[in-house]
Predicted model as a PDB file, atoms N, CA, C, CB and O in Angstrom, pLDDT in the B-factor column:
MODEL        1                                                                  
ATOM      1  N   UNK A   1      66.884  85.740 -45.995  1.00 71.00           N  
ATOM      2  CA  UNK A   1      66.055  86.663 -46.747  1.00 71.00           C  
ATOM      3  C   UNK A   1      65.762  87.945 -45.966  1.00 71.00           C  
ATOM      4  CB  UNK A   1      64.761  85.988 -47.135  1.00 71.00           C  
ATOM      5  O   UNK A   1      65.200  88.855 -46.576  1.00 71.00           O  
ATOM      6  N   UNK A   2      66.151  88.146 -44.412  1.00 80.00           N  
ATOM      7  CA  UNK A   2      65.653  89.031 -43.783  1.00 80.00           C  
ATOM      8  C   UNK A   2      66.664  90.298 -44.164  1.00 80.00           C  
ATOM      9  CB  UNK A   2      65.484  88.589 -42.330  1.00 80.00           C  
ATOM     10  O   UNK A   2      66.381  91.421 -43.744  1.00 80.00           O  
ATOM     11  N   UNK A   3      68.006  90.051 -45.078  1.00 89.00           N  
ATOM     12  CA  UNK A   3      68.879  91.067 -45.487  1.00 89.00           C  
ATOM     13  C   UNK A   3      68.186  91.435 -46.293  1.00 89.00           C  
ATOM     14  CB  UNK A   3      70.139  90.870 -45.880  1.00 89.00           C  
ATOM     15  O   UNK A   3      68.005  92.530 -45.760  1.00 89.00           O  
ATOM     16  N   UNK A   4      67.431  91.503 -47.417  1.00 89.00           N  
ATOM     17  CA  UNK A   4      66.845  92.011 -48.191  1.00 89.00           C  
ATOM     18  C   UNK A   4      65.315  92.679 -47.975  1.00 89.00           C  
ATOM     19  CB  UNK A   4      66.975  91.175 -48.973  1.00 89.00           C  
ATOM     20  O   UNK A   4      64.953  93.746 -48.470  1.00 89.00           O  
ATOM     21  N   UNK A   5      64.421  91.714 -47.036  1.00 90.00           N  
ATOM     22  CA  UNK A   5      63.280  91.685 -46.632  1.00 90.00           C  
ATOM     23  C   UNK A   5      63.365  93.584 -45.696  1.00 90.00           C  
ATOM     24  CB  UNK A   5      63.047  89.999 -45.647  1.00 90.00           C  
ATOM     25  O   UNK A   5      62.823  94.607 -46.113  1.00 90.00           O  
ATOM     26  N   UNK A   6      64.187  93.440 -44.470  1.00 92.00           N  
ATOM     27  CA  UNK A   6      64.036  94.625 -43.660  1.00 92.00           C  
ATOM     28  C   UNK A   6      64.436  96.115 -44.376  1.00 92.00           C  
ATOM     29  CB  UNK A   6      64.931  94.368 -42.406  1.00 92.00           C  
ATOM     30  O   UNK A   6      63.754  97.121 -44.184  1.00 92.00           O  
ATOM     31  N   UNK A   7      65.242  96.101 -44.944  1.00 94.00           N  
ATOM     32  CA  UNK A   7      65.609  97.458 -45.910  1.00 94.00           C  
ATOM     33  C   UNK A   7      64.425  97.677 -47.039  1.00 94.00           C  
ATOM     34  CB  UNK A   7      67.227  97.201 -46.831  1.00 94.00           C  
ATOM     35  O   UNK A   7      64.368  98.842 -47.434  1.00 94.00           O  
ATOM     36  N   UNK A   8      63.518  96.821 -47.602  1.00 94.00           N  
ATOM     37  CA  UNK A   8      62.562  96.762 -48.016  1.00 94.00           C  
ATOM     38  C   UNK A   8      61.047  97.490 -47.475  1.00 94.00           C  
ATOM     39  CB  UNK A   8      62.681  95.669 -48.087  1.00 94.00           C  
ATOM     40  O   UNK A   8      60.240  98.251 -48.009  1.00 94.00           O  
ATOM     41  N   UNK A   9      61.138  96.814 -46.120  1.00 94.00           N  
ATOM     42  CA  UNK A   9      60.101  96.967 -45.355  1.00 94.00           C  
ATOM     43  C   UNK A   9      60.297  98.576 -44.910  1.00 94.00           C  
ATOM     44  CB  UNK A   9      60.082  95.828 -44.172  1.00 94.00           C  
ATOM     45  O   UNK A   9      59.287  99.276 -44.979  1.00 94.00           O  
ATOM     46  N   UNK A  10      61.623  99.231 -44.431  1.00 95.00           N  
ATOM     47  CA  UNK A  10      61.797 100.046 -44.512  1.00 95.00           C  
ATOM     48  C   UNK A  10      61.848 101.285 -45.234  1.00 95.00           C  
ATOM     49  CB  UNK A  10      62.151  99.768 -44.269  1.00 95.00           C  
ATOM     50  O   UNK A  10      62.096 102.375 -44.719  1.00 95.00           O  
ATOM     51  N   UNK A  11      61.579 101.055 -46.565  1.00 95.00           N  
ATOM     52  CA  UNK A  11      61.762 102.039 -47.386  1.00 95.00           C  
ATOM     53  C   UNK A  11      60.439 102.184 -48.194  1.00 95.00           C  
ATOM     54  CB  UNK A  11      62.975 101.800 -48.189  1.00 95.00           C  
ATOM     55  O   UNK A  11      60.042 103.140 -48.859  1.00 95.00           O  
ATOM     56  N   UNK A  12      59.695 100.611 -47.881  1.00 94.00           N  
ATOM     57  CA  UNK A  12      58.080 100.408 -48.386  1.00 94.00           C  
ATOM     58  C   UNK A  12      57.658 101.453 -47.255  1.00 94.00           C  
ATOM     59  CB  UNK A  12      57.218  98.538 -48.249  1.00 94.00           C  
ATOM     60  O   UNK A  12      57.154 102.498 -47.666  1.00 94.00           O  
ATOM     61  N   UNK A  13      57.804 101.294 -45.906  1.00 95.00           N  
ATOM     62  CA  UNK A  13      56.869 102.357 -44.830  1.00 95.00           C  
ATOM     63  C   UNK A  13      57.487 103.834 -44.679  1.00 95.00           C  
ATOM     64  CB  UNK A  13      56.835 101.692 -43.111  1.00 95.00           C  
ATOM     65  O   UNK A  13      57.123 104.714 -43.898  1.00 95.00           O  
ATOM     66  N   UNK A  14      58.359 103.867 -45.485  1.00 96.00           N  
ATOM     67  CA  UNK A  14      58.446 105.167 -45.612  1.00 96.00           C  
ATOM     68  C   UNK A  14      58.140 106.109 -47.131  1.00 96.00           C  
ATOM     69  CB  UNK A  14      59.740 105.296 -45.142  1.00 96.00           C  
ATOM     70  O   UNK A  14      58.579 107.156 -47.607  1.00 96.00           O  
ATOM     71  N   UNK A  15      57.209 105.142 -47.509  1.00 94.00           N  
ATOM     72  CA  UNK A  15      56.245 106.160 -48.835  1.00 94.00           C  
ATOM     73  C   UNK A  15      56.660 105.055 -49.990  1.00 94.00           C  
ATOM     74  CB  UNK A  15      57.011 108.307 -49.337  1.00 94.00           C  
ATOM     75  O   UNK A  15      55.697 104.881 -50.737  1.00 94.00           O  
ATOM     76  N   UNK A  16      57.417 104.526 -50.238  1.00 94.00           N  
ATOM     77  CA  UNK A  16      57.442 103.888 -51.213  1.00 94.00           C  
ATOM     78  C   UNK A  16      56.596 101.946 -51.496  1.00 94.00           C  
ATOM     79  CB  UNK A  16      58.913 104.091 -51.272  1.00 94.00           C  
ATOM     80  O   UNK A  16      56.979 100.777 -51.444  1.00 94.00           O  
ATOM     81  N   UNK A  17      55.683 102.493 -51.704  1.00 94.00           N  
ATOM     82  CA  UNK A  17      54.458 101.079 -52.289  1.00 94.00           C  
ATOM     83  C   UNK A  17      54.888 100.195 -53.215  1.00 94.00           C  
ATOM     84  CB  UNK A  17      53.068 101.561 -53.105  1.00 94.00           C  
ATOM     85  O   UNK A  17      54.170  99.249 -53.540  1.00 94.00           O  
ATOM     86  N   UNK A  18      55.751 100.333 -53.596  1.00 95.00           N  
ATOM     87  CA  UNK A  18      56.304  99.464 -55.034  1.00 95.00           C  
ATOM     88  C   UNK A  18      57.124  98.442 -54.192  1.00 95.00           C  
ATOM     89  CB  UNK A  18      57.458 100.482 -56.392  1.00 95.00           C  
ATOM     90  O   UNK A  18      57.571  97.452 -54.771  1.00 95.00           O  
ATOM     91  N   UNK A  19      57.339  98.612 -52.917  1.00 94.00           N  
ATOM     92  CA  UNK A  19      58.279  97.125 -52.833  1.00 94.00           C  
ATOM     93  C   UNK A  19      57.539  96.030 -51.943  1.00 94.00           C  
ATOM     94  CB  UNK A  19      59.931  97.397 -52.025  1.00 94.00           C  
ATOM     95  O   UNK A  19      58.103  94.991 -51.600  1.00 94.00           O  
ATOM     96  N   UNK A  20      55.939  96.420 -51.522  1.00 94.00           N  
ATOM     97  CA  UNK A  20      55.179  95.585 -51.304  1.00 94.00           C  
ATOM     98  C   UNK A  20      55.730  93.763 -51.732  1.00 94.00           C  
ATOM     99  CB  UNK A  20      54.009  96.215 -52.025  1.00 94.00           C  
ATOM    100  O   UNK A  20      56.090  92.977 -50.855  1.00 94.00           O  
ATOM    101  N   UNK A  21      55.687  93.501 -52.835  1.00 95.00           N  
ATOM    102  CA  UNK A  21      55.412  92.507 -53.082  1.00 95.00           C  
ATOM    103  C   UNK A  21      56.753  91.666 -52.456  1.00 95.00           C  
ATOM    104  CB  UNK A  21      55.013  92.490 -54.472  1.00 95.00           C  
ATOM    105  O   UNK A  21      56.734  90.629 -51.792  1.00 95.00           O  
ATOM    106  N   UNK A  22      57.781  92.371 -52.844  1.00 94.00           N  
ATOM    107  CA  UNK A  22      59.082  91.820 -52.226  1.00 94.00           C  
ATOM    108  C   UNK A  22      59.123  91.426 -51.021  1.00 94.00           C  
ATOM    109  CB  UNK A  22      60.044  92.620 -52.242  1.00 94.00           C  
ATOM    110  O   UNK A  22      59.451  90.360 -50.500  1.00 94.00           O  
ATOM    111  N   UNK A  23      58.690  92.571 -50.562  1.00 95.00           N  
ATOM    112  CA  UNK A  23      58.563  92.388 -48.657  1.00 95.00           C  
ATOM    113  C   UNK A  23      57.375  91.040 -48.532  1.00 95.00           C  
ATOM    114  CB  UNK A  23      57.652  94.323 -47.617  1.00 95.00           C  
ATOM    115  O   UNK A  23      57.900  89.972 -48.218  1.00 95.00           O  
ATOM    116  N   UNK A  24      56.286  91.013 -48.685  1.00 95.00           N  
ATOM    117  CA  UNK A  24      55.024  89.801 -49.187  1.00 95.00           C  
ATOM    118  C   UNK A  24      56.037  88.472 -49.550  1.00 95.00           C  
ATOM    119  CB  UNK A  24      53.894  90.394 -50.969  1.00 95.00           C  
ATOM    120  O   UNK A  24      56.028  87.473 -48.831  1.00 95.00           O  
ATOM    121  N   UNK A  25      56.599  88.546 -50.327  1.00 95.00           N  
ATOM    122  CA  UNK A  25      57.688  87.354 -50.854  1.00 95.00           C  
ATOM    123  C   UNK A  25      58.474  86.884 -49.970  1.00 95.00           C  
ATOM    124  CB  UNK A  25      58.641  87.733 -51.880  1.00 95.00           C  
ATOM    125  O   UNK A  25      58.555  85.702 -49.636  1.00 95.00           O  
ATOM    126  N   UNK A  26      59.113  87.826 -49.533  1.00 95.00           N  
ATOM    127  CA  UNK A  26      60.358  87.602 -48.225  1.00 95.00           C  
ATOM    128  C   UNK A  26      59.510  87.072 -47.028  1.00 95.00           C  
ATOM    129  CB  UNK A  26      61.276  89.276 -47.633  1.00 95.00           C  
ATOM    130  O   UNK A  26      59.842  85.990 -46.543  1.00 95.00           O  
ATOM    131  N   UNK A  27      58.385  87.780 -46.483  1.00 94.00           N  
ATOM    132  CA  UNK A  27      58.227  87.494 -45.266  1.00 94.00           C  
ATOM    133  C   UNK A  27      57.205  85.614 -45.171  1.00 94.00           C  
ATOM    134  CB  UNK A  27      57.373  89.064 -44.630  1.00 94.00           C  
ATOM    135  O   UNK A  27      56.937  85.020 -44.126  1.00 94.00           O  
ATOM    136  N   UNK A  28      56.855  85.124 -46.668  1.00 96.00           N  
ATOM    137  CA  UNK A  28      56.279  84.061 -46.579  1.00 96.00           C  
ATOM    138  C   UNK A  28      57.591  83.297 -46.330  1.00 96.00           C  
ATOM    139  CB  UNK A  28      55.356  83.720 -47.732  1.00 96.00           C  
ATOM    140  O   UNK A  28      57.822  82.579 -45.357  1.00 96.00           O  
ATOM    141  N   UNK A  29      58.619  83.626 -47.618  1.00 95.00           N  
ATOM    142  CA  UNK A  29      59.956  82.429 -47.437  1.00 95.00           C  
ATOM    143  C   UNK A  29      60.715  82.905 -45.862  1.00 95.00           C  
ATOM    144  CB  UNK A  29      61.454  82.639 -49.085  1.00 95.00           C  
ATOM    145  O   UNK A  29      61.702  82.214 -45.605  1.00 95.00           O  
ATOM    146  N   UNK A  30      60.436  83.791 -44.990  1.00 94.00           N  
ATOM    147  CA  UNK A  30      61.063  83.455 -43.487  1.00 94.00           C  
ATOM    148  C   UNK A  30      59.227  82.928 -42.658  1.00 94.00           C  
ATOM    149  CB  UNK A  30      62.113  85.461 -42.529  1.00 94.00           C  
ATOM    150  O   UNK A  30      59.230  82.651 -41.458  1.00 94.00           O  
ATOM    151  N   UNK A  31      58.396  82.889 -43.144  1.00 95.00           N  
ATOM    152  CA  UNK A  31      57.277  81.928 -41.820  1.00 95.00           C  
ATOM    153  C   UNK A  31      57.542  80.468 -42.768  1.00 95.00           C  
ATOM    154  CB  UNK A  31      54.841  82.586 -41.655  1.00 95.00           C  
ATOM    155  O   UNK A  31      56.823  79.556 -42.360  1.00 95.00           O  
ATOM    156  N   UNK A  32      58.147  80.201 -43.571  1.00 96.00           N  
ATOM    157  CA  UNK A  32      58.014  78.135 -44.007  1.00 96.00           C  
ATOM    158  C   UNK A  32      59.223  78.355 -43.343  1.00 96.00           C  
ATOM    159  CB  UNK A  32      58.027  77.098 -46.052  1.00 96.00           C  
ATOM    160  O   UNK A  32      59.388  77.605 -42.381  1.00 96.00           O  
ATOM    161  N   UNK A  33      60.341  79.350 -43.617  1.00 94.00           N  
ATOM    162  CA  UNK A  33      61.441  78.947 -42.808  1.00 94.00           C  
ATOM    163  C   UNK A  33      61.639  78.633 -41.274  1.00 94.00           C  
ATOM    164  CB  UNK A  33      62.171  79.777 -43.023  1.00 94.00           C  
ATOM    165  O   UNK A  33      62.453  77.814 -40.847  1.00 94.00           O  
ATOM    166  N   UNK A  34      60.795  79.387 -40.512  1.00 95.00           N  
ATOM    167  CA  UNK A  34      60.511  79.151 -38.803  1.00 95.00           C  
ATOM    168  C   UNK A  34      59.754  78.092 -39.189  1.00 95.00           C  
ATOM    169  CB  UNK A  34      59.651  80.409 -37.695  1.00 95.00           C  
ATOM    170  O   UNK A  34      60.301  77.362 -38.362  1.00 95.00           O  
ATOM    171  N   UNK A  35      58.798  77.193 -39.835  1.00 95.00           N  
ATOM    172  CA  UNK A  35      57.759  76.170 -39.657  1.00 95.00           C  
ATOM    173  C   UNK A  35      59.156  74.974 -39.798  1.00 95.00           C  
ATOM    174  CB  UNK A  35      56.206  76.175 -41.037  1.00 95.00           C  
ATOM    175  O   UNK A  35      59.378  74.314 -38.783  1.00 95.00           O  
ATOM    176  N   UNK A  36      59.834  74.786 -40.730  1.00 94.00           N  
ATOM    177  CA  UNK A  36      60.854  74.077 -41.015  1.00 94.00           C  
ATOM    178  C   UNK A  36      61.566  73.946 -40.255  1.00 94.00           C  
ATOM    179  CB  UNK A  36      61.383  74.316 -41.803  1.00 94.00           C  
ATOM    180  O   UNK A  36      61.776  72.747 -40.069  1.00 94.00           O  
ATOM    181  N   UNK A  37      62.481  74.975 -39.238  1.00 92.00           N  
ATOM    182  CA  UNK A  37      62.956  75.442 -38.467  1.00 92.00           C  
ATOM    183  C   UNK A  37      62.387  74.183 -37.111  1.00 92.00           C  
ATOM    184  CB  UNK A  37      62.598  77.019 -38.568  1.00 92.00           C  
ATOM    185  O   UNK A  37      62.960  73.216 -36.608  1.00 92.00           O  
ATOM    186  N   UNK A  38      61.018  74.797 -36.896  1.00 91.00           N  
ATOM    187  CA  UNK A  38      60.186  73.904 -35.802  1.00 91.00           C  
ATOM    188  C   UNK A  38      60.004  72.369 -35.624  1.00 91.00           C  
ATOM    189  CB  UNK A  38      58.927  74.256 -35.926  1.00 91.00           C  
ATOM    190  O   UNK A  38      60.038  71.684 -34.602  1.00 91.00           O  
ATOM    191  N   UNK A  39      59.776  71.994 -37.090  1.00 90.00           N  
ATOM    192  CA  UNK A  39      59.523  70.554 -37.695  1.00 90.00           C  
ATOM    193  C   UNK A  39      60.787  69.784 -37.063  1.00 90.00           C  
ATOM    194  CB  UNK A  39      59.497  70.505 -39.555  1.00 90.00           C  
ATOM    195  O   UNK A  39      60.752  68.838 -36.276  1.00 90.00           O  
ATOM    196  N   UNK A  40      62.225  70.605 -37.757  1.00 85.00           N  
ATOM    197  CA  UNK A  40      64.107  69.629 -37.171  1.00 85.00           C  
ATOM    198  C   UNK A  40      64.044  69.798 -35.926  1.00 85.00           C  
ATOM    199  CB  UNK A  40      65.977  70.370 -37.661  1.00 85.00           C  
ATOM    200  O   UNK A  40      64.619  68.844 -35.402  1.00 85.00           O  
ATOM    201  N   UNK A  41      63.502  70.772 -34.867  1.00 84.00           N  
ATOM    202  CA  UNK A  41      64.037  70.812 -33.539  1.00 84.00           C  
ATOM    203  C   UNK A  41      63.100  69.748 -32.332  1.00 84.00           C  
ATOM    204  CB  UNK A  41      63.996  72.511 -33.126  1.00 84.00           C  
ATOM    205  O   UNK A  41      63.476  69.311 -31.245  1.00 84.00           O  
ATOM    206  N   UNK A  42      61.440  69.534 -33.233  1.00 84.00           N  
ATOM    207  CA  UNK A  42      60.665  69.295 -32.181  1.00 84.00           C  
ATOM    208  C   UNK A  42      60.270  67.751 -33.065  1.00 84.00           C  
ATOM    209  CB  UNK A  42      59.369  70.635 -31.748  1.00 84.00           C  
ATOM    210  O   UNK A  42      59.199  67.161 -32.915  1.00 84.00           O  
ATOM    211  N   UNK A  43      61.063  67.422 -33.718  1.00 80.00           N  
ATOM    212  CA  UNK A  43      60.816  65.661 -34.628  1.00 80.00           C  
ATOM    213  C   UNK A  43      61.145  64.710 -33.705  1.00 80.00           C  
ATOM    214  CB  UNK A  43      61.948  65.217 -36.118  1.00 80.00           C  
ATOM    215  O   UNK A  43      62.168  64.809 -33.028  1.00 80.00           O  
ATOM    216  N   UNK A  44      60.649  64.118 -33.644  1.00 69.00           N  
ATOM    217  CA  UNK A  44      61.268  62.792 -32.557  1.00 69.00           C  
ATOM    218  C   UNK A  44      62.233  61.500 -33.387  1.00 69.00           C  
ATOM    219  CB  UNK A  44      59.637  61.828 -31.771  1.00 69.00           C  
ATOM    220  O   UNK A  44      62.608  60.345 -33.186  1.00 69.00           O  
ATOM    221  N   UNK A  45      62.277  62.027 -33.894  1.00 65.00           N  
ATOM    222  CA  UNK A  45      64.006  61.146 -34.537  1.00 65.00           C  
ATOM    223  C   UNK A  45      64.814  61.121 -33.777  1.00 65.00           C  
ATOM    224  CB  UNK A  45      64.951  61.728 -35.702  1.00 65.00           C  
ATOM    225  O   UNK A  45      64.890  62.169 -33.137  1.00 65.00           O  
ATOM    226  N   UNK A  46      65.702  60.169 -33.443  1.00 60.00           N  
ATOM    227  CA  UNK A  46      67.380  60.534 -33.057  1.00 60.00           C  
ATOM    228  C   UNK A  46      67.589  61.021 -33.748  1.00 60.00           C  
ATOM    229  CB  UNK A  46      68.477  59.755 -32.897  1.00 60.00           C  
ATOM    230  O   UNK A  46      66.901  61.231 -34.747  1.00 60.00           O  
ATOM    231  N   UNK A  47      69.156  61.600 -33.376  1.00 59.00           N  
ATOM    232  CA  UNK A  47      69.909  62.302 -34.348  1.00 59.00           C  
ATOM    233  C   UNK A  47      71.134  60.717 -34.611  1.00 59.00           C  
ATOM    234  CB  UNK A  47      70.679  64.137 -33.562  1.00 59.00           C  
ATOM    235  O   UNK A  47      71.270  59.635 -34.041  1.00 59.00           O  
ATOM    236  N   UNK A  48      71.735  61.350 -35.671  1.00 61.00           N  
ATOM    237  CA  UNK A  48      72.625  59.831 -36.034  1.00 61.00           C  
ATOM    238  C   UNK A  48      73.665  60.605 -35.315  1.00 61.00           C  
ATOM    239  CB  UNK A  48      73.041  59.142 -37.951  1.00 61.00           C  
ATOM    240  O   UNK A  48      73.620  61.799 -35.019  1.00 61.00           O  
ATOM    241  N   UNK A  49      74.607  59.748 -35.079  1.00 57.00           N  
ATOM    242  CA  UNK A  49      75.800  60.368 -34.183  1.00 57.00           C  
ATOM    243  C   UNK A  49      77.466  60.044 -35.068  1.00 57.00           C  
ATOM    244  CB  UNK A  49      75.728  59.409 -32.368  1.00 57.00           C  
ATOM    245  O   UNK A  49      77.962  58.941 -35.300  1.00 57.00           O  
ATOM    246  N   UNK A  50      77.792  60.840 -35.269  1.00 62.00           N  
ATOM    247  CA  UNK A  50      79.099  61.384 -36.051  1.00 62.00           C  
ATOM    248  C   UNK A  50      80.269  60.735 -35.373  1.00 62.00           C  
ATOM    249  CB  UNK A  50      79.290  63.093 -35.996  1.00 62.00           C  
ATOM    250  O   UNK A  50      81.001  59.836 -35.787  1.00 62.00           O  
ATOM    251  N   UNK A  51      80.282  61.475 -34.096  1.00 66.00           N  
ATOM    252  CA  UNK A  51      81.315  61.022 -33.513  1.00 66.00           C  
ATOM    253  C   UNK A  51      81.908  59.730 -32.716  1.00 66.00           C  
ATOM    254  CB  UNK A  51      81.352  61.742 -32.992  1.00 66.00           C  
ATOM    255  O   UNK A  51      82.852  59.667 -31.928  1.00 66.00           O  
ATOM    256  N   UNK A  52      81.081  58.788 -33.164  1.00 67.00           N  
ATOM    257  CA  UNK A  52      81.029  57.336 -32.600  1.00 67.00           C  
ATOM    258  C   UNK A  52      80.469  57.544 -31.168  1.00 67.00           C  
ATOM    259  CB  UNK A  52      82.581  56.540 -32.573  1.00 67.00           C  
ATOM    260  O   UNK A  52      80.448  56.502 -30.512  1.00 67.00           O  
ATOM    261  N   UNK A  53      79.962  58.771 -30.465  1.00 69.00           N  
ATOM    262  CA  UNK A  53      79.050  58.727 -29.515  1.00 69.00           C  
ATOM    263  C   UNK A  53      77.573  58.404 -29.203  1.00 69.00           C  
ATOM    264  CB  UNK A  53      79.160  59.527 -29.278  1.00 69.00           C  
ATOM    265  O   UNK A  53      76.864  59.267 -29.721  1.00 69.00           O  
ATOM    266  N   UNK A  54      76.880  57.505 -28.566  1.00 67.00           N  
ATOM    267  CA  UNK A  54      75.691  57.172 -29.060  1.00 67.00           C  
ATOM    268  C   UNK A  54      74.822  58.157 -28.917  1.00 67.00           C  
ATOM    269  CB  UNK A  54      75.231  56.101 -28.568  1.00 67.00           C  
ATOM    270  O   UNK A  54      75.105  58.957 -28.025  1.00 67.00           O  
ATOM    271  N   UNK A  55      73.749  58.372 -29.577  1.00 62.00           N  
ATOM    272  CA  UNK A  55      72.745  59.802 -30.104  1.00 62.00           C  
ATOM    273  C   UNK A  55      71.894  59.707 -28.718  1.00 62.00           C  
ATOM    274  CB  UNK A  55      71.509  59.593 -31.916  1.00 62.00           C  
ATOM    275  O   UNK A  55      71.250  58.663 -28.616  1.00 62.00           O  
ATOM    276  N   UNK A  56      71.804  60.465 -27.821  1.00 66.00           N  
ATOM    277  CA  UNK A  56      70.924  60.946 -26.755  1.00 66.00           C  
ATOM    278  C   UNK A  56      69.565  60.850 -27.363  1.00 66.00           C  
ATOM    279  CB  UNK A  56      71.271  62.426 -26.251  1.00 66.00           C  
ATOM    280  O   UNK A  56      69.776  61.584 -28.329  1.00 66.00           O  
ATOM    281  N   UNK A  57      68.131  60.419 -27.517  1.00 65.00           N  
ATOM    282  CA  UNK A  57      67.406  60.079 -27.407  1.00 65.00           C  
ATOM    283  C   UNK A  57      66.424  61.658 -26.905  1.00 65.00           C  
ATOM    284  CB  UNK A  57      67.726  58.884 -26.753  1.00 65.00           C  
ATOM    285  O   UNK A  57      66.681  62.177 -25.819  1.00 65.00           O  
ATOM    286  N   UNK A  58      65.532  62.159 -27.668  1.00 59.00           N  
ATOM    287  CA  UNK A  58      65.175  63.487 -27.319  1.00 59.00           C  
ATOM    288  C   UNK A  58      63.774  63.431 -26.615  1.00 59.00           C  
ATOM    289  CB  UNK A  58      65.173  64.411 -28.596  1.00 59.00           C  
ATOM    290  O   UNK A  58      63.242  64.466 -26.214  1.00 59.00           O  
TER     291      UNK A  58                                                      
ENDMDL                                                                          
END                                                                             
């Protein structure tokens, strides 16, 4: 969303107020995306292992 979000943000701070809400829209769906983001990297699950190698333990 940040392809759409930054050209937004850019053209909102340069006088144009009408794309507020877009930019507001975009920047909630990229902070659940870093929270989500945080949740897969710092979960204490194994990971299942694909390659018949056993899953390292995090």
């Amino acid at each position: 969303m940040t392809v759409v979000m930054l050209p937004a943000l850019y053209v909102m701070l340069h006088g144009n107020p009408a794309l507020e809400p877009i930019v507001a829209t975009d920047s909630m769906i990229v902070a659940v995306s870093v929270l989500i983001f945080a949740f897969v990297v710092f979960s204490t699950e194994t990971a299942r292992s694909v390659s018949g190698i056993p899953a390292v333990p995090r």
